[in-house]
LUMGU-714043 format. One line per field, with one value per residue (C-alpha): residue in one letter; y, x, z. Coordinates in steps of 0.25 Angstrom, whole numbers, plus 5000, padded with zeros to 4 digits. Layout:
BEGIN
code: c(A | ...)
north: c(Y | ...)
east: c(X | ...)
up: c(Z | ...)
END
This chain:
BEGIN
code: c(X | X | X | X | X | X | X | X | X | X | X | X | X | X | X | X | X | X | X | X | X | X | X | X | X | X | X | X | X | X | X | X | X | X | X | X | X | X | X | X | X | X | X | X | X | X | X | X | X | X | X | X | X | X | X | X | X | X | X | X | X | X | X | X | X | X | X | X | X | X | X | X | X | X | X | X | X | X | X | X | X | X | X | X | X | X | X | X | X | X | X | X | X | X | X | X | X | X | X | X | X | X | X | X | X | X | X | X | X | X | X | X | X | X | X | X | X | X | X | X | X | X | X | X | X | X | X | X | X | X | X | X | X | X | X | X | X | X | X | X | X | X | X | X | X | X | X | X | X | X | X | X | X | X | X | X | X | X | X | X | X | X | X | X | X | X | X | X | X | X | X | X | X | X | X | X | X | X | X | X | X | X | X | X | X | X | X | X | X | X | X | X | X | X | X | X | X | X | X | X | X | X | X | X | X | X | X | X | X | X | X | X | X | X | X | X | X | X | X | X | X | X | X | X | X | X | X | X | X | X | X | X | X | X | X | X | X | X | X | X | X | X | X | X | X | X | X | X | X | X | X | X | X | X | X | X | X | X | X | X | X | X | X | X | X | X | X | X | X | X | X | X | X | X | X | X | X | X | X | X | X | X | X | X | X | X | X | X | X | X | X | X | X | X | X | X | X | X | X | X | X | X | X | X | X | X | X | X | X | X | X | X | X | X | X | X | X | X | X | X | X | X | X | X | X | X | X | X | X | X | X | X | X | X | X | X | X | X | X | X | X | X | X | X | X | X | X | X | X | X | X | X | X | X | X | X | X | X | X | X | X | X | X | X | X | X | X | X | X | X | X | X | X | X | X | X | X | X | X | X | X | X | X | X | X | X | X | X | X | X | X | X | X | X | X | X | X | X | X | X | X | X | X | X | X | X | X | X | X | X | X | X | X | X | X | X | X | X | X | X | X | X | X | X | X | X | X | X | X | X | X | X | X | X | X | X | X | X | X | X | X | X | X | X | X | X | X | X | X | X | X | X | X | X | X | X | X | X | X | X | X | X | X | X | X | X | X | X | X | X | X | X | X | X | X | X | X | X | X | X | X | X | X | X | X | X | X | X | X | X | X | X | X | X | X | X | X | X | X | X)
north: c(5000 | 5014 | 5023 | 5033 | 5022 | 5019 | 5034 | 5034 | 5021 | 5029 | 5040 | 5030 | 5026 | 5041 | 5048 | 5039 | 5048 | 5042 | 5046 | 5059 | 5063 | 5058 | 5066 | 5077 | 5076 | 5074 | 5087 | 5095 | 5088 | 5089 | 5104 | 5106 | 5101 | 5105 | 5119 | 5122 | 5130 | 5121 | 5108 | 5103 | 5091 | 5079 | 5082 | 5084 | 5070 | 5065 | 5071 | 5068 | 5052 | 5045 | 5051 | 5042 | 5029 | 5025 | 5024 | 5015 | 5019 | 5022 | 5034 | 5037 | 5039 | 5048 | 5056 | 5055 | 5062 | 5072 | 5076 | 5077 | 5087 | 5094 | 5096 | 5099 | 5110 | 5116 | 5122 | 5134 | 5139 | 5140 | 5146 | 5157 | 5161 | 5161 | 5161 | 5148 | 5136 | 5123 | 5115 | 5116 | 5117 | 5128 | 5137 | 5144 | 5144 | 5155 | 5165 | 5168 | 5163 | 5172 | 5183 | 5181 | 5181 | 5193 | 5200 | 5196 | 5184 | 5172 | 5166 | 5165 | 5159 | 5149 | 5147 | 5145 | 5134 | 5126 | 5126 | 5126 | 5113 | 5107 | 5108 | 5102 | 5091 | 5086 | 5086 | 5080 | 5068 | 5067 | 5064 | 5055 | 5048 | 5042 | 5042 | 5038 | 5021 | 5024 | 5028 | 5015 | 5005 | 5012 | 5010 | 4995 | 4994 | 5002 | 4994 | 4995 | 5000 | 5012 | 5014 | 5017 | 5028 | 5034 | 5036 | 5042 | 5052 | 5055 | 5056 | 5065 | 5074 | 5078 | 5079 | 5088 | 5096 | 5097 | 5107 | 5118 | 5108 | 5096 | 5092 | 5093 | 5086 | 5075 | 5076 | 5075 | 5061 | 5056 | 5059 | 5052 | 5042 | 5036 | 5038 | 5028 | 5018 | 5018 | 5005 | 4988 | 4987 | 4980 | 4968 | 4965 | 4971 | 4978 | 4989 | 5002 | 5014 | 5011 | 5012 | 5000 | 5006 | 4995 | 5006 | 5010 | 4997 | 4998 | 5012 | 5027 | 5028 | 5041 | 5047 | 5051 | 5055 | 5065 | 5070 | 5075 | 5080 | 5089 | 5093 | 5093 | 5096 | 5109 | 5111 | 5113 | 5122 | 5130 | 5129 | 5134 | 5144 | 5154 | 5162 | 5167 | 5159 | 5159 | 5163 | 5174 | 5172 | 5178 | 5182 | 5175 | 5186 | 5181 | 5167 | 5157 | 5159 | 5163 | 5174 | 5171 | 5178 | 5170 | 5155 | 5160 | 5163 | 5150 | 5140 | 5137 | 5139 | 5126 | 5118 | 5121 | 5119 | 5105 | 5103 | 5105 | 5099 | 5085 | 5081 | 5087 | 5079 | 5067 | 5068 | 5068 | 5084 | 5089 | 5089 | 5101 | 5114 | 5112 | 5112 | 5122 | 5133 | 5127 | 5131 | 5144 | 5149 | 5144 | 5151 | 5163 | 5163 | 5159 | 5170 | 5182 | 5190 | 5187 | 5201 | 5193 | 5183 | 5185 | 5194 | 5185 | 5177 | 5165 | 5158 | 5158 | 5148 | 5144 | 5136 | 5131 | 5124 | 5116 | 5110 | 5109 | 5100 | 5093 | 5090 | 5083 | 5075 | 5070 | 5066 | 5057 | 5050 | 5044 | 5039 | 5031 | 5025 | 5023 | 5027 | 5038 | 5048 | 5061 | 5072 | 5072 | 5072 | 5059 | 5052 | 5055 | 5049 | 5038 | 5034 | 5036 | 5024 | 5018 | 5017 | 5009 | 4998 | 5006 | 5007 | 5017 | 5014 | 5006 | 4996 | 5005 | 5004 | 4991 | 4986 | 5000 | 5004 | 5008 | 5015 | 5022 | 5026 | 5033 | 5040 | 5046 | 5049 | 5055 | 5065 | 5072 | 5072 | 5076 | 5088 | 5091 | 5091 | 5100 | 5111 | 5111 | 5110 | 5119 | 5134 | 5134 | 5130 | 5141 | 5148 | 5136 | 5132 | 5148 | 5145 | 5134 | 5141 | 5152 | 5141 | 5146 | 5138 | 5130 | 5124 | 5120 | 5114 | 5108 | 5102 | 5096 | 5092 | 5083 | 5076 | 5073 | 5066 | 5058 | 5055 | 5049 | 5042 | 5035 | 5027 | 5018 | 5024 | 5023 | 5032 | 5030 | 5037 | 5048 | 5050 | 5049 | 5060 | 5070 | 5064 | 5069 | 5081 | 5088 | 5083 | 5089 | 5102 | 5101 | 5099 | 5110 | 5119 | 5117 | 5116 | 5101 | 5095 | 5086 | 5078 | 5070 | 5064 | 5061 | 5055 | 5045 | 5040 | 5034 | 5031 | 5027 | 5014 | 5012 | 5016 | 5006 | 4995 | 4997 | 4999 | 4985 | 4978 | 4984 | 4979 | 4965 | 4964 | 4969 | 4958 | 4970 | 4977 | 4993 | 4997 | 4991 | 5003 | 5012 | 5002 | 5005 | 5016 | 5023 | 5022 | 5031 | 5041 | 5042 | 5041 | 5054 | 5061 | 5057 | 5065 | 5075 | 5079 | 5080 | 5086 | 5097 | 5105 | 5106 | 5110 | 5121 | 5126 | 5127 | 5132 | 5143 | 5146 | 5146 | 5156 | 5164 | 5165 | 5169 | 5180 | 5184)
east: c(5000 | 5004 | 5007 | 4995 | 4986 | 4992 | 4989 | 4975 | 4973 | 4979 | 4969 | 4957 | 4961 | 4963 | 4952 | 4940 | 4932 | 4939 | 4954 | 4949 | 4944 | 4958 | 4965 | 4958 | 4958 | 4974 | 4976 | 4968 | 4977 | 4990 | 4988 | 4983 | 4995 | 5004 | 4999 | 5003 | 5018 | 5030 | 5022 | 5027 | 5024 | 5029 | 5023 | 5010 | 5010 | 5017 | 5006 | 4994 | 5000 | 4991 | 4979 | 4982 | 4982 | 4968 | 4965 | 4969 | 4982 | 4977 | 4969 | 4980 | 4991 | 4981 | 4978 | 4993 | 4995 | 4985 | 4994 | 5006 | 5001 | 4994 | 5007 | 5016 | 5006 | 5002 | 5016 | 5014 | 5001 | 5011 | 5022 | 5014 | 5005 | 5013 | 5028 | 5030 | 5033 | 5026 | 5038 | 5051 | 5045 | 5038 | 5048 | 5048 | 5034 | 5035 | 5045 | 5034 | 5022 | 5023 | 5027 | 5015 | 5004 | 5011 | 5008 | 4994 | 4995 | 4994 | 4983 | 4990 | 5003 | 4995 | 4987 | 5000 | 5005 | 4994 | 4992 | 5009 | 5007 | 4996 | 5003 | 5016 | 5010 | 5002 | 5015 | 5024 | 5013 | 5010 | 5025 | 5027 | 5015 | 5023 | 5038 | 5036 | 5032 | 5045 | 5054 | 5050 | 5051 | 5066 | 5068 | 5064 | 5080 | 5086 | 5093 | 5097 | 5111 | 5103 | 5092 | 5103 | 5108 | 5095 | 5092 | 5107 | 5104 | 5092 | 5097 | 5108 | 5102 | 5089 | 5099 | 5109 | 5097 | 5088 | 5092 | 5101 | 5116 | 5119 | 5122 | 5110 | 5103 | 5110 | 5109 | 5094 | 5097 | 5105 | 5093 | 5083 | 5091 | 5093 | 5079 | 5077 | 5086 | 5078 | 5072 | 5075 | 5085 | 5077 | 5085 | 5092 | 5079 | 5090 | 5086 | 5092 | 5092 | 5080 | 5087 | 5078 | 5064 | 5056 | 5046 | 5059 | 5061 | 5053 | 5057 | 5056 | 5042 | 5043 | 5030 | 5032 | 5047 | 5041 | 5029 | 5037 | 5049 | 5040 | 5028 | 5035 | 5047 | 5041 | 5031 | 5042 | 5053 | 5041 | 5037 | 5053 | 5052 | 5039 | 5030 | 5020 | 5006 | 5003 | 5008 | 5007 | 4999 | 4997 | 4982 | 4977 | 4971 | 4961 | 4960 | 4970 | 4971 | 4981 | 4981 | 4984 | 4998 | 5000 | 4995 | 5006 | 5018 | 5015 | 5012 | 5028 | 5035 | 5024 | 5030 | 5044 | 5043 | 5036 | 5047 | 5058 | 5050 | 5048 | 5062 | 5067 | 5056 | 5060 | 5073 | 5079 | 5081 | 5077 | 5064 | 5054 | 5064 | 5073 | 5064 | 5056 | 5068 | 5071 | 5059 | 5058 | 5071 | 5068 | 5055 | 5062 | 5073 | 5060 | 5050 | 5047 | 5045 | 5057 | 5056 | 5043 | 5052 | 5053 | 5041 | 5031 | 5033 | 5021 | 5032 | 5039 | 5027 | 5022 | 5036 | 5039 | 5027 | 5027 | 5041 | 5036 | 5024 | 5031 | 5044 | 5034 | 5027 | 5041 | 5045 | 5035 | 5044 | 5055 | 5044 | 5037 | 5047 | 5059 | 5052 | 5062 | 5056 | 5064 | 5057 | 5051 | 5038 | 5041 | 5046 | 5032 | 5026 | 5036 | 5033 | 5017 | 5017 | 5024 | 5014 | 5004 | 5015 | 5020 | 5035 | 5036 | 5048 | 5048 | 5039 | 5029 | 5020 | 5019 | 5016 | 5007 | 5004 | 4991 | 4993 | 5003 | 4996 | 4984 | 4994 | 5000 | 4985 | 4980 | 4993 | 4985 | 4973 | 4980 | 4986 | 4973 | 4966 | 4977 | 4974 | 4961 | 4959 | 4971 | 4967 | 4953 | 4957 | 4970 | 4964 | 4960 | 4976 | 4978 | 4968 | 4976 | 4988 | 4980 | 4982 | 4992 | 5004 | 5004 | 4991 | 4995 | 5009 | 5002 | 4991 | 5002 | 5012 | 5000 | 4995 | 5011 | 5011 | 4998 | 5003 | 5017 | 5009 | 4997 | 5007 | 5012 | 5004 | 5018 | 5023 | 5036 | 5031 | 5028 | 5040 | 5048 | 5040 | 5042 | 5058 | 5058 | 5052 | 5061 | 5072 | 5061 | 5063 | 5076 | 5080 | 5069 | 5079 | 5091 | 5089 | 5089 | 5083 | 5070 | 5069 | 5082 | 5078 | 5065 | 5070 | 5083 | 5073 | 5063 | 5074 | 5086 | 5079 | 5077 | 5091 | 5098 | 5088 | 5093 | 5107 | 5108 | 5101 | 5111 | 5121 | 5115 | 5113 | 5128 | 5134 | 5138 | 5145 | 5144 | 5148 | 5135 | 5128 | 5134 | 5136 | 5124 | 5123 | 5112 | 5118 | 5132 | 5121 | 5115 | 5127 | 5133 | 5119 | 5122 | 5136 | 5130 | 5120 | 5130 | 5141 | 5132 | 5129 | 5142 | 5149 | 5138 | 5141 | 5156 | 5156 | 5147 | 5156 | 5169 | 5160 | 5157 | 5173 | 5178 | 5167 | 5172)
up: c(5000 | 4995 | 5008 | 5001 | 5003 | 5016 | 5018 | 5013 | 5024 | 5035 | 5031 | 5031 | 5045 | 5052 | 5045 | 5055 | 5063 | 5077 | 5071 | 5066 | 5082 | 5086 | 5076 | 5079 | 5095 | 5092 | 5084 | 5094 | 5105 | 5099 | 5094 | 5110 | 5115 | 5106 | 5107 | 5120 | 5119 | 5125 | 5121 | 5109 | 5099 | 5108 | 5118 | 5115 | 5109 | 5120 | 5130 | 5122 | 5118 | 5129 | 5123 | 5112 | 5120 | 5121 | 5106 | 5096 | 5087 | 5075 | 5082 | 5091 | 5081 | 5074 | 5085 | 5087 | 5073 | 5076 | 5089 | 5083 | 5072 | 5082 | 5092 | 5080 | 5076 | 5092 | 5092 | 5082 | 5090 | 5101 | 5094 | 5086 | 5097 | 5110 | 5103 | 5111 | 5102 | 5105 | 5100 | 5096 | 5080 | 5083 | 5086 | 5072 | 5072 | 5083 | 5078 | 5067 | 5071 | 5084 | 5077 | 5068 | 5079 | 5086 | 5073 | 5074 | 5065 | 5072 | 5065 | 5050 | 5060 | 5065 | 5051 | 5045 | 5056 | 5056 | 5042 | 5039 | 5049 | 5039 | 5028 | 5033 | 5041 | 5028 | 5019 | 5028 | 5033 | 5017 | 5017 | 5027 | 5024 | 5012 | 5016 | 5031 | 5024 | 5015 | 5025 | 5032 | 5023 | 5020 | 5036 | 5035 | 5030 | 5040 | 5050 | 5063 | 5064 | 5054 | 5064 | 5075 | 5066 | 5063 | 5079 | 5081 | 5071 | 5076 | 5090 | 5086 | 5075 | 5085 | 5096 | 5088 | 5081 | 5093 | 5106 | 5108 | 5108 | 5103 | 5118 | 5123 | 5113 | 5116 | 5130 | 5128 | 5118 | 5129 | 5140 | 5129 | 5127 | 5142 | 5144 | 5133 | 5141 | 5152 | 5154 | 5152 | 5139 | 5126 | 5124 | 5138 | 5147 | 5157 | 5164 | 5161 | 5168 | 5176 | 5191 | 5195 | 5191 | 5187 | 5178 | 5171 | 5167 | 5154 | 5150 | 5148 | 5142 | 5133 | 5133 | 5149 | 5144 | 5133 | 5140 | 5150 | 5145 | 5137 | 5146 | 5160 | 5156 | 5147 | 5160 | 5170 | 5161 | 5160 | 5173 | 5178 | 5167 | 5164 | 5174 | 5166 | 5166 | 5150 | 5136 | 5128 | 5117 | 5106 | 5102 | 5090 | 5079 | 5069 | 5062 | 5062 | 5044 | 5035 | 5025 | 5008 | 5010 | 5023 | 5013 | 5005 | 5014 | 5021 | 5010 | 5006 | 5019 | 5024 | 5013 | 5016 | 5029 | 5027 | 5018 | 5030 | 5041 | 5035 | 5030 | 5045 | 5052 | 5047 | 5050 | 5065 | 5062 | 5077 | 5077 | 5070 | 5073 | 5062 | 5052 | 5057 | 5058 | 5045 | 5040 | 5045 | 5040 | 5025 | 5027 | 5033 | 5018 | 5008 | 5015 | 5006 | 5020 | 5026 | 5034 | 5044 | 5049 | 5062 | 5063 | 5059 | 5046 | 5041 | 5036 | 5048 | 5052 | 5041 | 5038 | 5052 | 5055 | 5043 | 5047 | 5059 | 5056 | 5043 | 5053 | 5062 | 5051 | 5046 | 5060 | 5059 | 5047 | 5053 | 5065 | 5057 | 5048 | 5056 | 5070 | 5072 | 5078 | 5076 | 5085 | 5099 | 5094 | 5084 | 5094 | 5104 | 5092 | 5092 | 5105 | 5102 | 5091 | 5101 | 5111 | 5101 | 5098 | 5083 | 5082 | 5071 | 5062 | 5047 | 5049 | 5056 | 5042 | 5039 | 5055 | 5056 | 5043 | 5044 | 5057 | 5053 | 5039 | 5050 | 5058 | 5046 | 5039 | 5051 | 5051 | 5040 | 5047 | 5061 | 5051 | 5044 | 5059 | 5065 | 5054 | 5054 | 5069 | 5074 | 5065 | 5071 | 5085 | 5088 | 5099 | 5105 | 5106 | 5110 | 5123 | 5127 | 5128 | 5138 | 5148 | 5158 | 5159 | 5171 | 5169 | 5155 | 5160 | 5171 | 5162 | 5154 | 5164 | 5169 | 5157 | 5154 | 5167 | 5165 | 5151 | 5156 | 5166 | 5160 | 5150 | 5159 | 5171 | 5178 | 5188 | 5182 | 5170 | 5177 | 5187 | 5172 | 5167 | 5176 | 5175 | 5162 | 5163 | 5170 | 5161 | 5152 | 5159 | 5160 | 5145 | 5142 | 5151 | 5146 | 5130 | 5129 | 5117 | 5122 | 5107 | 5109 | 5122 | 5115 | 5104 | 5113 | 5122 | 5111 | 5101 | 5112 | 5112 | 5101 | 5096 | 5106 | 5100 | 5085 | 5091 | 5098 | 5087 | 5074 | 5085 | 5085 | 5071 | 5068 | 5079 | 5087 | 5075 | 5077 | 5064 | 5057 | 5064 | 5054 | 5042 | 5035 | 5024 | 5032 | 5045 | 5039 | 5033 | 5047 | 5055 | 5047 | 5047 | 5063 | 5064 | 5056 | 5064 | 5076 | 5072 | 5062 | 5075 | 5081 | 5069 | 5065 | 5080 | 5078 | 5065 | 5069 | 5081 | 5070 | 5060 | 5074 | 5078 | 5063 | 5063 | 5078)
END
């Protein structure tokens, strides 16, 4: 079967009047969630995951899709009404997009996001729909020794990319990493770091690690650090539309930035920021008003929240055909599948291929729903964020806890929670990267899996894990990645000392 009418079977699945509630129920969620300013993607899904526990997982991972579009796009009402991105792929989006309401024109900035985000998630699902099964059936012939590559490069390029140093995005691996040792080893049952608890015996569970590190850890660095009791928002003039001239500034710089986000989302790039800066600074040479930049350019939005969106919708590439996740939200998802017995990687279409086919169908319809819910309900999002902030952080700090609790109903869960929360709040207050810790403790197990089993195959031969043509590839793309920063930072220093 062609993957358009594997498509067309997907859409005959989702589009039942009981998906279409849960679609719509997980795009009004997500967008709620994701709304609110220091809440970003990850977590949202992290915090709303148990919701989806109780229904069957077809409809689950439909409503999953709807709340990862929704999360992605809750970002830029923050970011253009209170100047406070909602994620790190926001941060673009409120150099203009503030600028734009302060001006009085907050609606055409949030038309232009919402409809920016429409356009871009359509392109990039329509691409992934047909080269996700490709990619998978070219991942059948990677081996093991190849798959231990592929991780180190993502470790090392989302820990170099990711975070103000090098260092400290390493740190954050290595924190990640242990965490994924926690518990009895896979081949020998050993415990390992445990310290003679019997509930560590079985692991780290990762929903508990995220949940926390985001909301409690985001909780308390706010808690240490602001006073005041609200936000400053920025009143919302007119209608949420768009002008012809403003159709016309925005409808190229949505392509191009589809066009960046997608390639840099399926690739272990760091995540949504560096496309979206790419993005902006094309738009910022192409723009025929280069003069509004900084004052309150449409293309200034326009561009990045189409990167934004594509980079998430490629993400979602190497998750399903390799089961690479290469972001923090990607790797919430991972764990998402997880939970219903799907292990993402290349077999994932032919043992779950029609579920798989839903999930990517009711992406469009999760896209579709997000537009045509979000422009009419704007103030409704505005009200939320009248809520004065300690309720609000106590609200969520709550349903974290409960969430981490009701998956096991163990206290263990809990008291790990709040452990990670204030390594949460301490890596928010230093500058530490939170994605690489994300990322060691799903993949670190994973990693040590392929490891010992490219030994076993090899006889214990360490040179087989770079024997492989691909392996040399990604084995230089590795060194690339590592070294690329350190000497852009000493050849800047040199350039600074001759101009001295």
């Amino acid at each position: 079967m062609s993957s358009f009418d594997s498509l067309i079977d997907g859409f005959a699945s989702a589009l039942t009047l009981s998906n279409l509630g849960f679609g719509l129920l997980g795009t009004f969620l997500g967008t709620l969630v994701g709304v609110l300013p220091g809440i970003g993607p990850a977590l949202a899904i992290a915090l709303l995951l148990p919701i989806t526990y109780t229904v069957s997982p077809a409809s689950a991972l439909i409503m999953f899709a709807a709340i990862y579009y929704g999360a992605m796009y809750g970002g830029s009402t923050t970011s253009i009404l209170l100047n406070t991105p909602g994620e790190s792929g926001s941060v673009i989006t409120a150099l203009e997009g503030n600028k734009m309401a302060r001006n009085g024109r907050a609606g055409p900035a949030l038309a232009t996001a919402a409809i920016g985000s429409f356009v871009a998630g359509t392109i990039a699902t329509l691409i992934l729909a047909f080269t996700a099964p490709t990619i998978a059936d070219l991942a059948i012939k990677v081996g093991a020794a190849d798959y231990v590559a592929l991780m180190l490069v993502a470790f090392t390029t989302v820990s170099s990319l990711l975070g103000a140093s090098q260092i400290r995005g390493f740190i954050s691996l290595a924190v990640g990493l242990v965490l994924g040792l926690v518990g009895a080893d896979l081949q020998s049952g050993l415990s390992r770091l445990t310290f003679g608890n019997q509930a560590a015996v079985e692991g780290i569970e990762t929903v508990p690690v995220i949940v926390s590190i985001f909301a409690l850890g985001e909780a308390l660095y706010i808690a240490s650090r602001f006073k005041e009791m609200g936000w400053n928002i920025i009143p919302m003039k007119g209608k949420a539309m768009m002008s012809r001239d403003d159709w016309k500034r925005s409808w190229k710089p949505w392509l191009r930035g589809t066009a960046l986000g997608f390639p840099l989302g399926v690739i272990p790039a760091g995540g949504s920021e560096v496309p979206t800066f790419l993005s902006y600074s094309v738009e910022k040479k192409l723009s025929k008003h280069p003069e509004e930049f900084g004052h309150g350019a449409i293309e200034g939005v326009a561009g990045p929240e189409a990167a934004n969106n594509a980079n998430a919708a490629g993400a979602l590439v190497p998750l399903l055909a390799l089961g690479l996740p290469t972001s923090a939200t990607a790797a919430v998802i991972l764990v998402a599948f997880q939970t219903y017995q799907i292990q993402p990687g290349p077999t994932l279409f032919l043992t779950n291929g029609a579920l798989i086919w839903t999930l990517i169908a009711s992406l469009f319809i999760g896209n579709t729903l997000l537009l045509i819910l979000n422009l009419p309900l704007v103030r409704v999002w505005v009200k939320l964020l009248k809520v004065p902030r300690p309720y609000l952080f106590a609200g969520i700090v709550t349903f974290a806890m409960l969430g981490a609790y009701a998956l096991n109903t163990s206290t263990f869960d809990v008291q790990v929670a709040i452990a990670i929360g204030i390594v949460g709040f301490l890596f928010r207050r230093f500058g530490m990267p939170i994605t690489p810790l994300i990322l060691g403790l799903i993949l670190g197990p994973n990693l040590e899996l392929q490891f010992r089993r490219a030994l076993q195959i090899s006889a214990g031969d360490y040179g087989t894990l770079w024997a492989s043509p691909l392996s040399k590839v990604l084995y230089a793309v590795l060194l690339l990645a590592l070294f690329t920063p350190i000497i852009t930072k000493v050849m800047r220093k040199v350039r600074k000392d001759a101009h001295a």
